[in-house]
C-alpha positions as CSV (number, residue, x, y, z in Angstrom):
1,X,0.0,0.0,0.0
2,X,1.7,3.6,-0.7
3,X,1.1,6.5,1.4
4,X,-1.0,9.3,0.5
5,X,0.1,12.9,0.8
6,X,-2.0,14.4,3.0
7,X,-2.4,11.4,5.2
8,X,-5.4,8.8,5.0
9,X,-8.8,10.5,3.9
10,X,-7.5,14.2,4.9
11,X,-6.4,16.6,2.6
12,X,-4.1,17.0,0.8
13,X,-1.4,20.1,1.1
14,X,-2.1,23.5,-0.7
15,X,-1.6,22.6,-4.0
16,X,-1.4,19.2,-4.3
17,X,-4.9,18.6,-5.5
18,X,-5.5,19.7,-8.9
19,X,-9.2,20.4,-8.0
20,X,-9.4,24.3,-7.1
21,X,-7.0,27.1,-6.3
22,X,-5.7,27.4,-2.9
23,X,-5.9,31.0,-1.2
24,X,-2.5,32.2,-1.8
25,X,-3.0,31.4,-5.6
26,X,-6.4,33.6,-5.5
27,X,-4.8,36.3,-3.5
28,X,-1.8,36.4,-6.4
29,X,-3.7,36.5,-9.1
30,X,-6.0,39.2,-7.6
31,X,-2.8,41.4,-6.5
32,X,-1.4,40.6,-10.0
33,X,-4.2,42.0,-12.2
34,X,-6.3,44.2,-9.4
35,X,-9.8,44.1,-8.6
36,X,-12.5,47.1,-8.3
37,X,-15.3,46.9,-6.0
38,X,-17.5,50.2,-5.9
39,X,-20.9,50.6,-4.4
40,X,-23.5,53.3,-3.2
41,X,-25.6,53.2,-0.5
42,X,-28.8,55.8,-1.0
43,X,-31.3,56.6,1.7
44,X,-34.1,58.6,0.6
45,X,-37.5,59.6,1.9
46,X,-40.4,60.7,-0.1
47,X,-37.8,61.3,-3.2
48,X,-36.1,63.5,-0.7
49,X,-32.4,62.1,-0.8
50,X,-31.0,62.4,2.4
51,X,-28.0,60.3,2.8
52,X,-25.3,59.3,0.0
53,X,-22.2,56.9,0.3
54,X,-20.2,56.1,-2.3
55,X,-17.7,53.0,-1.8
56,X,-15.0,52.4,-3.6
57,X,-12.7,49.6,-2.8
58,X,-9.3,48.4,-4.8
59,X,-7.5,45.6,-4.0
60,X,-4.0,45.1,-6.2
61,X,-0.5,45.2,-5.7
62,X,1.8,48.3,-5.0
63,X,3.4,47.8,-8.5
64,X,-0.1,47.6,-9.7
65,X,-1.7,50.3,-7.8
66,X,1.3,52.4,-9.3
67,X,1.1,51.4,-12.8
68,X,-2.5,52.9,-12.6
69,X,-1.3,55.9,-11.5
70,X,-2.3,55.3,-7.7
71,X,0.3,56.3,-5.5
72,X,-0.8,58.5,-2.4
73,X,0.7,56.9,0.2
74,X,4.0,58.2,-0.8
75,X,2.7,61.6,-0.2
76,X,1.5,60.8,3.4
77,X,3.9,61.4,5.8
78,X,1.7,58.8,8.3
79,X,3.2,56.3,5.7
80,X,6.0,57.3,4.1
81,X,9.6,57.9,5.5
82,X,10.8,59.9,2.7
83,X,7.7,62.1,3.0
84,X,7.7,62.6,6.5
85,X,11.2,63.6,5.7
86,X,9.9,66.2,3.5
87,X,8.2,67.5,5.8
88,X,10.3,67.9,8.8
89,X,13.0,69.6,6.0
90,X,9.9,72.1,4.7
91,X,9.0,72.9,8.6
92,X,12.8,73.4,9.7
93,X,12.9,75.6,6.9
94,X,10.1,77.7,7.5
95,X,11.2,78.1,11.2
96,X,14.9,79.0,10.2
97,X,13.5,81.3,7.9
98,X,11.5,82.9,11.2
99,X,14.2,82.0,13.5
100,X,16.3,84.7,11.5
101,X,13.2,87.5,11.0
102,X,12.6,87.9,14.9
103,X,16.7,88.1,15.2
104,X,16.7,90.9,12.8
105,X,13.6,92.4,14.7
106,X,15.2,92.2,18.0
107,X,18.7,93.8,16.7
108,X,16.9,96.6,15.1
109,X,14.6,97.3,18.4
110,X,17.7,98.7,20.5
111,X,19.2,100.7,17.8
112,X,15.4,102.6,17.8
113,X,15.0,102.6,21.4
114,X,18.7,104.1,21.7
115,X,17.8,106.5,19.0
116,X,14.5,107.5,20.5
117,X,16.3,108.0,23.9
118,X,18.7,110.6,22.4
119,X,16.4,112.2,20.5
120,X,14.1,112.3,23.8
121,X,17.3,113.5,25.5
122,X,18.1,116.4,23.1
123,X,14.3,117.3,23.5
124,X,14.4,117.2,27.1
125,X,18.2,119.2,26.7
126,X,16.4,121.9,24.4
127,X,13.0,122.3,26.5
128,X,15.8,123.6,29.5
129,X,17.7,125.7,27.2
130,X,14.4,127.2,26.8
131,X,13.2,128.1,30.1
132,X,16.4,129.1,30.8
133,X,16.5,131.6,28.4
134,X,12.7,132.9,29.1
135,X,14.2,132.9,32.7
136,X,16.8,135.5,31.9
């Protein structure tokens, strides 16, 4: 008597029978070619529509989903190192950028407070020249 694969009157491993696809081969071929599954859910009263979804749902591969010109979650920083990269360069940037406008405020700020001073003095300096000349 020879032995059976999968043991007595089990099963057989995935793929061993040539009756149906296994999982994994379903789940290739899906991946490989892609699938669409798109639905709407309407609710309406009294031909009043009141509540829409729209459901779209694709299932394929990343080299797929590219090749159809889906790529989004390159863009998402939640997703994507390289973009999250991007934008902790583009924030740095942007606070460097500010970083060095409140510097250049805050130098020019004493140079007008010092300048306001003297010309506050030289009023102050000309008022007393003044009385002092009424005075005489």
């Amino acid at each position: 008597m020879t032995a059976t694969p999968g043991g007595g009157g089990l099963p057989g491993p995935y793929g061993s029978g040539g009756g149906g696809a296994n999982l994994a081969d379903i789940l290739e071929r899906v991946l490989d070619k892609g699938i669409v599954i798109a639905g709407d859910i309407k609710i309406n009263l009294l031909d009043i529509e009141l509540l829409t979804i729209k459901l779209r749902l694709i299932v394929a591969s990343i080299d797929k989903a590219k090749e159809m010109g889906i790529d989004w979650w390159e863009d998402d920083p939640a997703l994507s190192t390289g973009a999250r990269r991007a934008e902790l360069a583009r924030e740095n940037t942007e606070l460097k950028q500010r970083l060095a406008e409140l510097e250049e405020r805050t130098a020019l700020e004493p140079a007008e407070t010092k300048a306001g001073s003297n010309a506050g003095t030289t009023k102050a300096e000309a008022g007393e020249e003044t009385r002092e000349r009424r005075e005489r």
